[in-house]
N, CA and C atoms as an extended XYZ file, in Angstrom:
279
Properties=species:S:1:pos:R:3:atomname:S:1:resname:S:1:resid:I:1 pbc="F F F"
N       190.420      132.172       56.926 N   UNK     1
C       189.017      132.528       56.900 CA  UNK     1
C       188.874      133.958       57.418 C   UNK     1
N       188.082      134.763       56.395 N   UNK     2
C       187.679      136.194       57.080 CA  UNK     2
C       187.105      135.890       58.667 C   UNK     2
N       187.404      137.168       59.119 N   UNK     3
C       186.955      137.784       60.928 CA  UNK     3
C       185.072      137.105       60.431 C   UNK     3
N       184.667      138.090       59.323 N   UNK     4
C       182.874      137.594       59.020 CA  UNK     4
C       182.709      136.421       59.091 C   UNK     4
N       183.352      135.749       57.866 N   UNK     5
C       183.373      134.455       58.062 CA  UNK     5
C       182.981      133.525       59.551 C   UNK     5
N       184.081      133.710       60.251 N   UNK     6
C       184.138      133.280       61.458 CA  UNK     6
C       183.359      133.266       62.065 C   UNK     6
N       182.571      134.539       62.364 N   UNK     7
C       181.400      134.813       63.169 CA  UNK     7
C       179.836      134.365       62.501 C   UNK     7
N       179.999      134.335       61.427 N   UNK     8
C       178.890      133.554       60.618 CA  UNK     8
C       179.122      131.948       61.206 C   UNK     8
N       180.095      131.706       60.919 N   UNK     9
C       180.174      130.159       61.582 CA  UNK     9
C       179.865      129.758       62.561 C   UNK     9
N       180.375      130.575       63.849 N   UNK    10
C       179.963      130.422       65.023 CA  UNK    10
C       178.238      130.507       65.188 C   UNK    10
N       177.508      131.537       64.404 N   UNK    11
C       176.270      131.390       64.285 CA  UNK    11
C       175.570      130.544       63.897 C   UNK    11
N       175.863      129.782       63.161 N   UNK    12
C       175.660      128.662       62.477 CA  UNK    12
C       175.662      127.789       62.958 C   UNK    12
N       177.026      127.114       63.861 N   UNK    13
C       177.276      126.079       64.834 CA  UNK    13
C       175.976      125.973       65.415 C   UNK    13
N       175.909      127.099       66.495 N   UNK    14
C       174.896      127.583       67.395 CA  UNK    14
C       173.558      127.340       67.399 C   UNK    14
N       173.095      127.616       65.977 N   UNK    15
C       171.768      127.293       65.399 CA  UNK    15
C       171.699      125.743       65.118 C   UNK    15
N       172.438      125.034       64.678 N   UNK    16
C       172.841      123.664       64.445 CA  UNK    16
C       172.501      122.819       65.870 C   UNK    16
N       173.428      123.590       66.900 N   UNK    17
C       173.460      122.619       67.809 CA  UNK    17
C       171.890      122.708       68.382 C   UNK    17
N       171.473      124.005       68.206 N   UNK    18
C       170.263      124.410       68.703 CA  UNK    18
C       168.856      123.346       68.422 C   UNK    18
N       169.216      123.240       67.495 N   UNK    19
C       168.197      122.087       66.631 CA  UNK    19
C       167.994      120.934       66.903 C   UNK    19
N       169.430      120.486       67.188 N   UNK    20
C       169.645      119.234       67.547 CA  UNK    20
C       169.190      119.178       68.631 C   UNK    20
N       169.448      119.729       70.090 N   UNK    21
C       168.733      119.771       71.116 CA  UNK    21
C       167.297      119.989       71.216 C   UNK    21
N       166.730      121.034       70.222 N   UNK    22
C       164.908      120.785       70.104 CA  UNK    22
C       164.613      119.112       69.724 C   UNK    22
N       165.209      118.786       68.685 N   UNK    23
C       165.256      116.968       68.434 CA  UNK    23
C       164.721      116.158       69.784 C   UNK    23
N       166.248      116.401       70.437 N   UNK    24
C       166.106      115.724       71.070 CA  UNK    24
C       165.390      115.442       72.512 C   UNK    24
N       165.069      117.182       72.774 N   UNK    25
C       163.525      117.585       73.668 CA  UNK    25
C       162.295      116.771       73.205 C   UNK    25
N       162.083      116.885       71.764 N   UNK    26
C       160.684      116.665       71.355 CA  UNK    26
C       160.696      114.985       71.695 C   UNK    26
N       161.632      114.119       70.958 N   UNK    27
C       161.795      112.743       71.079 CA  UNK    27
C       162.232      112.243       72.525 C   UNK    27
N       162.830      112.668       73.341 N   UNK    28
C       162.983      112.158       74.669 CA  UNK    28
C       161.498      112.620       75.485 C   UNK    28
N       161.219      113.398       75.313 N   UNK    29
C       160.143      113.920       76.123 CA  UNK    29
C       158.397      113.567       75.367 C   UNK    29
N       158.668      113.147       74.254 N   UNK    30
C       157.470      112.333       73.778 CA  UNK    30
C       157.161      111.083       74.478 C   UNK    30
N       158.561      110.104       74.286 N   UNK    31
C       158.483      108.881       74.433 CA  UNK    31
C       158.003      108.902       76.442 C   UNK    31
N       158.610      109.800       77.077 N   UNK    32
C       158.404      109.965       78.744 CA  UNK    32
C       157.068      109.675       78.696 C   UNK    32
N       156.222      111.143       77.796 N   UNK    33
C       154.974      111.155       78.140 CA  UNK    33
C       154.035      110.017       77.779 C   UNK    33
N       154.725      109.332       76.439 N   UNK    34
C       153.917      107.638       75.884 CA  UNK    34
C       154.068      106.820       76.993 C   UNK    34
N       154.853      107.132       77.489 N   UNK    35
C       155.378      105.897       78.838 CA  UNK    35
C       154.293      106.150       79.636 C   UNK    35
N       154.556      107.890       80.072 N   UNK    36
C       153.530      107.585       81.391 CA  UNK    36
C       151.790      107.180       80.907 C   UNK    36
N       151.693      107.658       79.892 N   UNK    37
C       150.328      107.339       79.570 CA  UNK    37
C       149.625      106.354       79.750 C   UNK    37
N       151.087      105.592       79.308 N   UNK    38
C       150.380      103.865       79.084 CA  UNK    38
C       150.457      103.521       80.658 C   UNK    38
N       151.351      103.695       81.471 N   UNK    39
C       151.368      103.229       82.445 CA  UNK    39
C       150.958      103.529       83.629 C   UNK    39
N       150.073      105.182       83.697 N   UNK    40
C       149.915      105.887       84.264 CA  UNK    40
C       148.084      106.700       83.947 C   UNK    40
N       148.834      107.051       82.619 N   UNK    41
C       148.043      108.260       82.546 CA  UNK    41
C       146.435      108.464       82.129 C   UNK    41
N       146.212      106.846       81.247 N   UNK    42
C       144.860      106.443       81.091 CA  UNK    42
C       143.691      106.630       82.290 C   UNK    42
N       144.456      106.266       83.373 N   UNK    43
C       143.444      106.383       84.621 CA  UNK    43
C       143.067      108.004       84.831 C   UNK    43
N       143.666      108.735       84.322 N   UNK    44
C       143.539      110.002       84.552 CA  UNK    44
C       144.595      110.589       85.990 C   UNK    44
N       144.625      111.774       86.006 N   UNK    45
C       145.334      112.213       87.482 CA  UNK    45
C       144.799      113.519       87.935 C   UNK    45
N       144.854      113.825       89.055 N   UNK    46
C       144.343      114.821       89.951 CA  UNK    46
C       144.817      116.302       89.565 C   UNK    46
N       145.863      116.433       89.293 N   UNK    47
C       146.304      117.610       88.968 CA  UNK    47
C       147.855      117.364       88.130 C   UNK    47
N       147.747      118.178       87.211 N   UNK    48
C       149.036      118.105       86.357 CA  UNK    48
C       150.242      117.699       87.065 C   UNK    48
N       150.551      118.270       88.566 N   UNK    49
C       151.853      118.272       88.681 CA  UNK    49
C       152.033      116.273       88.992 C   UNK    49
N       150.765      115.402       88.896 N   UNK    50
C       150.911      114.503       89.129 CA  UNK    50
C       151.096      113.787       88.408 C   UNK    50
N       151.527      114.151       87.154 N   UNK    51
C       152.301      113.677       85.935 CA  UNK    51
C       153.595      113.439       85.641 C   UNK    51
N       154.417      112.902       86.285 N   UNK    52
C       156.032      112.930       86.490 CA  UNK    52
C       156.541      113.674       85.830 C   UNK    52
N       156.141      113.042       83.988 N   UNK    53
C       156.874      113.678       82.945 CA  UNK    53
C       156.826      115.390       82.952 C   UNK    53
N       156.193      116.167       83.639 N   UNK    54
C       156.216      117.391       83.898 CA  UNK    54
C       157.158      118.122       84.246 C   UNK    54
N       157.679      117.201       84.981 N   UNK    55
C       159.136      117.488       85.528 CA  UNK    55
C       160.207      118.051       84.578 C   UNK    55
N       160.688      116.777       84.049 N   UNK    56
C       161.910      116.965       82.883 CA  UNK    56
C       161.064      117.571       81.440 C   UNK    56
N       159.782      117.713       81.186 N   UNK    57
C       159.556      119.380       80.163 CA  UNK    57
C       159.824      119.995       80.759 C   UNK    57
N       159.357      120.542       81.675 N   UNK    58
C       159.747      121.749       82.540 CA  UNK    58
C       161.301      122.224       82.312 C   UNK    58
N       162.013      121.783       82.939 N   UNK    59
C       163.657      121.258       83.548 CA  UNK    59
C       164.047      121.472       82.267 C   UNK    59
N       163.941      120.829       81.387 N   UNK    60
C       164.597      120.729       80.153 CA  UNK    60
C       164.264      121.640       79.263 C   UNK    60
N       163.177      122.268       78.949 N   UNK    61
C       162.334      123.258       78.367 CA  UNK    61
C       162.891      124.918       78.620 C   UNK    61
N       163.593      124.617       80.373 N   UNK    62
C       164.351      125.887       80.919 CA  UNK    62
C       165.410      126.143       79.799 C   UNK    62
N       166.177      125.023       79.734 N   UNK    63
C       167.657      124.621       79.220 CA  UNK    63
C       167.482      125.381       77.721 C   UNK    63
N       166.287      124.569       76.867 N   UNK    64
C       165.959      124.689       75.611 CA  UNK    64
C       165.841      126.140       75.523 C   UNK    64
N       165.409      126.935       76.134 N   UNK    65
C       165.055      128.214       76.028 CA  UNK    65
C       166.508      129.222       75.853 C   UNK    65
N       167.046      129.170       76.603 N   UNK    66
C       168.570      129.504       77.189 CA  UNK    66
C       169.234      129.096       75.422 C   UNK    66
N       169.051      127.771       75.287 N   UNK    67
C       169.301      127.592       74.067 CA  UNK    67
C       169.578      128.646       72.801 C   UNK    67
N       168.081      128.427       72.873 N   UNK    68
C       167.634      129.287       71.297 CA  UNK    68
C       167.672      130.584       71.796 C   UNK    68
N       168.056      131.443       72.969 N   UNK    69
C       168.273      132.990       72.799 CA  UNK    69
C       169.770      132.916       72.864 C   UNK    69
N       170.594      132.129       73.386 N   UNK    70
C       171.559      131.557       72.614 CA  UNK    70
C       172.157      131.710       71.055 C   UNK    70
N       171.089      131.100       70.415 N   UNK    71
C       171.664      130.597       68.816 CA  UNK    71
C       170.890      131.659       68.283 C   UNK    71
N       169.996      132.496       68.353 N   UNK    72
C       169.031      133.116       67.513 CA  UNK    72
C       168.884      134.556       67.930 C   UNK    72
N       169.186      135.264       69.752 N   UNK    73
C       168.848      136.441       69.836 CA  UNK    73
C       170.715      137.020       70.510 C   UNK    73
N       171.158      136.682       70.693 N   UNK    74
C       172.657      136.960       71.581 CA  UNK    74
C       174.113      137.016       70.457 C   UNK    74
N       174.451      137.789       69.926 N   UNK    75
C       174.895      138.197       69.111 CA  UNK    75
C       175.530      139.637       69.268 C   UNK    75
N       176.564      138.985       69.989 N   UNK    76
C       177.436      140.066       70.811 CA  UNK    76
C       178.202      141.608       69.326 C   UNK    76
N       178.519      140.504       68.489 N   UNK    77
C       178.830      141.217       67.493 CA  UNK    77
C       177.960      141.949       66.603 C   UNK    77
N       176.487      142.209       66.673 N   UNK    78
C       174.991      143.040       66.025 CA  UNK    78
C       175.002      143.919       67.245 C   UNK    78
N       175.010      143.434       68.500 N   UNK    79
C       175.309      144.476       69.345 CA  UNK    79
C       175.973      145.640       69.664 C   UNK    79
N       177.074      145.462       69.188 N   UNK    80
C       178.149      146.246       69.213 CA  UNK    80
C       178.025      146.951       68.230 C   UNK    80
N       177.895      146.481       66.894 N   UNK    81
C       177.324      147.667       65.395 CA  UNK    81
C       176.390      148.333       65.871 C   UNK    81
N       175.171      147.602       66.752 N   UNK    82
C       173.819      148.713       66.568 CA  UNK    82
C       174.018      150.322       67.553 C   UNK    82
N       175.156      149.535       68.788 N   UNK    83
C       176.036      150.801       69.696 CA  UNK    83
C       177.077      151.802       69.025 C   UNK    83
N       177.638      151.159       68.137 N   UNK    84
C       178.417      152.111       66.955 CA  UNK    84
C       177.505      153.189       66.646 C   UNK    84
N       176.911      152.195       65.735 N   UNK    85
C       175.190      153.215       65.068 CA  UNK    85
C       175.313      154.168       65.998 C   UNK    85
N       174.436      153.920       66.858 N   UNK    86
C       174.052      155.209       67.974 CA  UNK    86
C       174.789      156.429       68.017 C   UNK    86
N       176.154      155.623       68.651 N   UNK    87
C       176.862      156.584       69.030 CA  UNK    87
C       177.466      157.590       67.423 C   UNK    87
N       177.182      157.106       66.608 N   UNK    88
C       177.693      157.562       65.535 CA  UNK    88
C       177.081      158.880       65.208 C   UNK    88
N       175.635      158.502       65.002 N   UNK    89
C       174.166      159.293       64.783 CA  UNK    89
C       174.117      160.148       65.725 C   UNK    89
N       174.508      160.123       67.315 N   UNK    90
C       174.426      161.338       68.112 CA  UNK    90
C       175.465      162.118       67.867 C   UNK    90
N       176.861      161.281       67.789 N   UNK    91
C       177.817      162.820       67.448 CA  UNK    91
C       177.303      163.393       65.762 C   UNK    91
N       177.160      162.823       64.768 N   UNK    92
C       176.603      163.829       64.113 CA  UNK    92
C       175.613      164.496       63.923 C   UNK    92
N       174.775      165.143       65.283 N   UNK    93
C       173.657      165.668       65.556 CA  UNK    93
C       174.115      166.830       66.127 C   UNK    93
């Protein structure tokens, strides 16, 4: 497999796994909040943080984030071309 190749793949993985983990944010952290609702949350509560499920969005939401600049902005190898660039464009100035 080409060097491109490779690094396309790895991007790919990345974005893949990325997805899968939004999945499984949205569906674990739905069902928390159906839980507390029913068991909790109808009565209403005083202030957000008195919502358990706040917790693990939060917590997990950190993770998710880390994630997707991960799979979508960190791209060591666009980095390094766009520093080529530069340096390219100033010596022929």
């Amino acid at each position: 497999m080409e060097e491109r190749d490779k690094q396309l793949w790895r991007i790919a993985k990345k974005r893949a796994e990325f997805k899968k983990h939004l999945a499984s944010y949205v569906i674990i952290n739905g069902f928390l909040w159906a839980l507390w609702w029913i068991t909790e949350g109808r009565d209403g509560f005083d202030d957000v943080f008195s919502a358990w499920p706040i917790w693990s969005t939060l917590g997990w939401g950190v993770g998710l984030a880390f994630s997707y600049y991960g799979a979508y902005h960190n791209s060591k190898e666009e980095d390094t071309i766009r520093e080529y660039q530069k340096l390219k464009e100033k010596e022929g100035k």
